[in-house]
C-alpha positions as CSV (number, residue, x, y, z in Angstrom):
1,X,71.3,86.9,70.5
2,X,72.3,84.0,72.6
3,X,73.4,81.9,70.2
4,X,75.4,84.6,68.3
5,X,77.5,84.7,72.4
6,X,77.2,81.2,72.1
7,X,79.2,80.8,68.7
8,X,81.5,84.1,70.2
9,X,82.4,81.7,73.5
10,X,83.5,79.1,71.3
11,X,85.7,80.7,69.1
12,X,87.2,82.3,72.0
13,X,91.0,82.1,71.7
14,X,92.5,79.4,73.7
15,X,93.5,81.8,76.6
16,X,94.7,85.0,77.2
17,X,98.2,85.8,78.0
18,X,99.2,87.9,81.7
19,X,101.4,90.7,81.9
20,X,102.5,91.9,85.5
21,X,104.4,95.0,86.3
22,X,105.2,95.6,90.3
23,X,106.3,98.8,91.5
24,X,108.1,98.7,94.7
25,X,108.0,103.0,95.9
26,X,110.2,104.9,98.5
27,X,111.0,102.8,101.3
28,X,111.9,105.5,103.6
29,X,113.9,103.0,105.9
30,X,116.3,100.3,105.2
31,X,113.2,97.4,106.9
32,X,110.8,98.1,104.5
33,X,113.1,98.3,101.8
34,X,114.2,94.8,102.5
35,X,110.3,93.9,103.0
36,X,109.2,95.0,99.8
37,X,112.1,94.0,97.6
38,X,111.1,90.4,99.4
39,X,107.6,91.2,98.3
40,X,108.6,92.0,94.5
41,X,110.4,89.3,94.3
42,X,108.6,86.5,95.6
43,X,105.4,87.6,94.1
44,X,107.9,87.3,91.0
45,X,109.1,83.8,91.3
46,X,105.3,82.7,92.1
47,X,104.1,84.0,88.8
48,X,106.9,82.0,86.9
49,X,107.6,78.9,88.8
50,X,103.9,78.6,90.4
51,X,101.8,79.2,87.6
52,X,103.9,79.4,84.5
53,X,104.0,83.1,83.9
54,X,106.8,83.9,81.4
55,X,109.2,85.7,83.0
56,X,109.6,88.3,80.1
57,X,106.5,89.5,80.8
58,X,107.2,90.5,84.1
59,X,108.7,93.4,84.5
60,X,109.8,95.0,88.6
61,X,110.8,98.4,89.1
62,X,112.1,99.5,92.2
63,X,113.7,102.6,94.5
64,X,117.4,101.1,94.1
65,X,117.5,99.1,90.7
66,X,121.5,98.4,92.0
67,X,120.4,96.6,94.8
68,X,119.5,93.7,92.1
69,X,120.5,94.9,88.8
70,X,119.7,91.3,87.2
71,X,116.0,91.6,88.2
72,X,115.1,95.0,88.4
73,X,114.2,96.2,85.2
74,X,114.6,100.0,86.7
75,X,114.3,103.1,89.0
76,X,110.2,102.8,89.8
77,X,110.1,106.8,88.6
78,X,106.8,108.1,87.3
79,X,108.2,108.2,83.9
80,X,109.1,104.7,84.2
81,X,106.2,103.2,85.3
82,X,104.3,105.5,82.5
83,X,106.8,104.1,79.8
84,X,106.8,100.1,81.0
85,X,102.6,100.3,80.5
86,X,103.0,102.0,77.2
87,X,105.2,99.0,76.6
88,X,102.9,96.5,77.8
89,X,99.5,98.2,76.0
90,X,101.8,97.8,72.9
91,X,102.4,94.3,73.3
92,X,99.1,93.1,74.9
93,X,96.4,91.0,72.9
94,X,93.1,92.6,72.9
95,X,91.8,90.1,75.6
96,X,94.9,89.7,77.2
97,X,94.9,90.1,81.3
98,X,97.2,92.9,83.1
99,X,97.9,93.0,87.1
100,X,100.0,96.1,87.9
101,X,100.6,96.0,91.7
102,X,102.4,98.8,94.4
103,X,104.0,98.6,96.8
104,X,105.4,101.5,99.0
105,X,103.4,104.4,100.7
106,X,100.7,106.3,99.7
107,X,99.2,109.8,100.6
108,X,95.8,112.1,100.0
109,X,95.5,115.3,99.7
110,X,91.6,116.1,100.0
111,X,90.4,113.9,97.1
112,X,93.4,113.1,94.9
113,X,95.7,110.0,96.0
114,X,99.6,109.6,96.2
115,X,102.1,107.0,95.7
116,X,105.5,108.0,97.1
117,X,107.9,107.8,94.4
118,X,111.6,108.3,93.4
119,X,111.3,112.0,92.3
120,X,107.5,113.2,91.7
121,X,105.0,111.4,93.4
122,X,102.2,109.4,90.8
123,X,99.0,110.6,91.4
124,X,95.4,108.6,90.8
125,X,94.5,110.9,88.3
126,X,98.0,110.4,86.4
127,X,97.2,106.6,86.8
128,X,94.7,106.1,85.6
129,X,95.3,108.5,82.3
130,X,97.8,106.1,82.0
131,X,95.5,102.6,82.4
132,X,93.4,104.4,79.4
133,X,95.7,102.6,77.2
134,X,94.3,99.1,77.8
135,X,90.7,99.9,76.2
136,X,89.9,96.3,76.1
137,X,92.2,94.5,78.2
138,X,91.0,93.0,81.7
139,X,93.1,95.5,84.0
140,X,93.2,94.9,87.5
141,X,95.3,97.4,90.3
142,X,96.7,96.4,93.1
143,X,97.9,99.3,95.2
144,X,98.8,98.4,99.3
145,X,99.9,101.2,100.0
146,X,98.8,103.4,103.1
147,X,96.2,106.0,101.9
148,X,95.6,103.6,98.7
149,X,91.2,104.0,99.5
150,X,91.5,107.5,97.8
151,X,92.4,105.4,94.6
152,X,89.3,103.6,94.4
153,X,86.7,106.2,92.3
154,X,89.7,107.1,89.9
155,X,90.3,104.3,88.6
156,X,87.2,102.8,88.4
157,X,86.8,101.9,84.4
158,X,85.0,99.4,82.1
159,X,87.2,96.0,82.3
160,X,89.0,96.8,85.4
161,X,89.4,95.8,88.9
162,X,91.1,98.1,91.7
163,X,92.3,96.5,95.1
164,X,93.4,99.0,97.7
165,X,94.4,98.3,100.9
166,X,92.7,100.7,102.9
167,X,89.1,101.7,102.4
168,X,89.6,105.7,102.3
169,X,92.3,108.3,102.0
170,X,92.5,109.0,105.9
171,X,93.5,105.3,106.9
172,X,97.3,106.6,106.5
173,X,99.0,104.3,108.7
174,X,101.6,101.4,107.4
175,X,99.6,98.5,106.1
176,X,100.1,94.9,105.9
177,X,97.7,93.9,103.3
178,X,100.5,93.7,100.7
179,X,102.2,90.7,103.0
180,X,99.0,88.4,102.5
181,X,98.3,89.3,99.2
182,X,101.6,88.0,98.1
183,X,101.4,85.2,100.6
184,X,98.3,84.1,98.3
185,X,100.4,83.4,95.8
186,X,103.3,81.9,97.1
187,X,101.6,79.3,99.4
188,X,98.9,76.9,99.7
189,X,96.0,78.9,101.7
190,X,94.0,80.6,99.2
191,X,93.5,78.4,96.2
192,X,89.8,77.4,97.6
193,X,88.9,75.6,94.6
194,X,92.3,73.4,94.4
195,X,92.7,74.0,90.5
196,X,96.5,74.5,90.9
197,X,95.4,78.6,89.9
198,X,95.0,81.6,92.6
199,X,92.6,84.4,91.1
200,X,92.9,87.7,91.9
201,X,89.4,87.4,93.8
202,X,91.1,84.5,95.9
203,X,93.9,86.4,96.6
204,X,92.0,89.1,98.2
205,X,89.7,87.3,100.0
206,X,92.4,85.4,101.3
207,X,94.7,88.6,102.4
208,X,91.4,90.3,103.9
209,X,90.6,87.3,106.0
210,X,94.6,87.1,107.3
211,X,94.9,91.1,108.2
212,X,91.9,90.5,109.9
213,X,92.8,87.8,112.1
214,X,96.2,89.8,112.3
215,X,94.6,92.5,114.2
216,X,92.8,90.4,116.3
217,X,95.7,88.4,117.2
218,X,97.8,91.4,119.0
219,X,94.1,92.9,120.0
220,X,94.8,95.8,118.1
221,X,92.6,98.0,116.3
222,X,92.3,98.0,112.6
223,X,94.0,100.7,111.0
224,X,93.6,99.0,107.4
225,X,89.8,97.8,105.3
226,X,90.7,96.8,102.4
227,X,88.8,97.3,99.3
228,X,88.0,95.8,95.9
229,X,86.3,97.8,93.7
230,X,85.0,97.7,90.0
231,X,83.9,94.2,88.5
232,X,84.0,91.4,90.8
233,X,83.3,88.6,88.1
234,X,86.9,89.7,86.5
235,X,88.4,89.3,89.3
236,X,86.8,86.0,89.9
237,X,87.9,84.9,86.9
238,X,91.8,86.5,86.6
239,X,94.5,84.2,87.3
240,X,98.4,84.8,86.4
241,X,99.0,81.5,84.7
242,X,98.3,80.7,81.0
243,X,95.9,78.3,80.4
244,X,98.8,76.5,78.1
245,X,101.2,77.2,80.5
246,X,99.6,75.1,83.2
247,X,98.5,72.5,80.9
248,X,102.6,71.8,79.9
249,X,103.9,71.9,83.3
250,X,100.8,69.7,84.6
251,X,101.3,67.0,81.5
252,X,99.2,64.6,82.9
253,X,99.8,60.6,81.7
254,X,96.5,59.8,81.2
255,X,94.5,60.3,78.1
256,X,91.5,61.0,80.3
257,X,93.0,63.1,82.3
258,X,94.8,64.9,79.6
259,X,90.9,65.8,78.1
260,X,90.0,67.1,81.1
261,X,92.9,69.4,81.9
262,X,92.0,70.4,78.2
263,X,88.1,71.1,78.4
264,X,89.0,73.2,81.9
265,X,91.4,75.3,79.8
266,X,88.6,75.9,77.3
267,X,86.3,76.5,80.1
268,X,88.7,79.1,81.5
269,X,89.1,81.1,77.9
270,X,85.4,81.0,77.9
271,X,84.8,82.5,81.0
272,X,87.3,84.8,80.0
273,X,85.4,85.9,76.5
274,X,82.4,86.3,78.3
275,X,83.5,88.4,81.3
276,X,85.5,91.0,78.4
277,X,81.9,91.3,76.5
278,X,80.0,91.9,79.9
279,X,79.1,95.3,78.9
280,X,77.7,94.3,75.4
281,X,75.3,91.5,77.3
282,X,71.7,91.9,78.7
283,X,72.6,91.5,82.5
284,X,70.2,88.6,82.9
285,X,71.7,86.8,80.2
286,X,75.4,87.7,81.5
287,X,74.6,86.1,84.6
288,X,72.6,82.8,83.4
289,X,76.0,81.8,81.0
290,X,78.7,83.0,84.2
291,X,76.4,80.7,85.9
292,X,76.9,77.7,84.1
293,X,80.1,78.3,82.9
294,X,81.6,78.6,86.3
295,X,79.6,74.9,87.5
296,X,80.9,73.2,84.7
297,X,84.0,74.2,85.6
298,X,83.9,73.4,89.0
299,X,82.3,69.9,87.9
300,X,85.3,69.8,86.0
301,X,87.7,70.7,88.8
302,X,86.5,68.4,91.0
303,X,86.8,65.2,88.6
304,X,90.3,66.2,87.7
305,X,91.3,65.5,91.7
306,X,89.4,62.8,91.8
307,X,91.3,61.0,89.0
308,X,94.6,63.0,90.6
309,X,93.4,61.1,93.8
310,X,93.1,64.2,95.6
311,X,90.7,65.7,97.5
């Protein structure tokens, strides 16, 4: 059995592409419209000019699509957002990574979660029906919106990831998470490892530490407890740029250098293969090849900024 993952990890494809849909929600007031329009966007132009993210496959629906026609693809309705991931599960590689992420408010009612939408509201249950499209696909949710805890248990699914912001339904006040998630993307402060990639796990660890130290800052209480729920390993190992991608924009002089830019690509798509086939893996087993995979990489990492000169 382990040599038949073995031979599997190395005929893994050389990496999987991202897809990335953002849905900003009802603003309710003309400062958070600016704030999460400022969100969208940025989070945007950090996939693309960050960590080489085509920008077709980025799509950003919004409240007002007039208030940037030439960027936002449309109205963020229910039917929208339903028709742009039929889109993307159409288009999507069978190992390919998707990151949907809200922003807006959210609601519950008893057990069932909200997002506040142009027209009818999305619920979990209508998500996730929805993210059944993407059998195979590493899926991970980001939804910061107030009231996002009570989308936890719905989503949950093989593949998949879900962030929330809060930790339950009844935590229903504004939350800030979504400010230091994208901030993990668009500056320096949570790529730990210094590989030049932010993955989802970073990001969050990242934005949990800095809403923390928020709070504690103006000595407030903490309204927000952010969440992440489902497989951990996926989001330790999902990162918006394309291994290729990277590789071009970093195009390194040295033949060295260039090999070793090359074997952490492969490491990546490997560590990819094997966190889709989890479920088909004696847990032991899973565990002993994550293991090694992620050292070598990190041995690899680490001599790349050596020859970079960096630290």
């Amino acid at each position: 059995m382990a040599v038949a993952w073995m031979l599997a990890l190395s005929t893994a494809p050389a990496a999987a592409q991202s897809h990335l849909l953002i849905i900003s929600g009802l603003a309710g007031e003309p400062r958070l419209a600016d704030q999460f329009h400022a969100w969208s966007t940025g989070m945007a132009d950090a996939a693309v000019e960050r960590f080489g993210m085509p920008r077709e496959r980025i799509t950003y629906l919004a409240e007002d699509q007039s208030r940037d026609p030439s960027r936002i693809a449309g109205k963020s309705t229910k039917e929208n957002i339903d028709a742009e991931l039929k889109r993307i599960a159409s288009e999507a590689g069978p190992n390919d990574r998707v990151l949907v992420l809200f922003f807006g408010h959210g609601s519950a009612n008893g057990e069932e979660g909200r997002i506040n939408l142009p027209g009818p509201d999305l619920t979990a249950s209508e998500l996730a029906t929805m993210l059944d499209r993407f059998p195979t696909q590493q899926v991970v949710v980001v939804n910061t919106t107030s009231a996002s805890g009570a989308f936890q248990e719905a989503l949950a699914g093989k593949n998949r990831t879900v962030i929330t912001a809060t930790k339950s339904g009844l935590e229903q006040n504004e939350t800030v998470f979504a400010r230091f998630f994208v901030e993990a993307f668009t500056g320096d402060g949570a790529d730990t490892n210094k590989d030049g990639q932010v993955t989802i796990l970073e990001a969050y660890d990242f934005a949990t530490a800095e809403v923390e130290r928020f709070y504690d800052s103006d000595s407030r209480l903490q309204t927000e407890h952010s969440v992440l729920g489902g497989d951990r390993e996926l989001a330790r190992a999902f990162s918006l740029g394309g291994g290729a991608a990277r590789a071009a924009a970093e195009t390194p002089a040295s033949p060295e250098l260039r090999g070793l830019v090359e074997q952490r690509e492969a490491l990546e798509a490997q560590v990819q293969a094997l966190t889709a086939r989890k479920d088909q893996m004696e847990e032991a087993e899973y565990q002993r090849e994550l293991e090694r995979l992620l050292l070598e990489l990190a041995r690899t990492n680490r001599e790349i900024r050596e020859r970079e000169g960096t630290k």
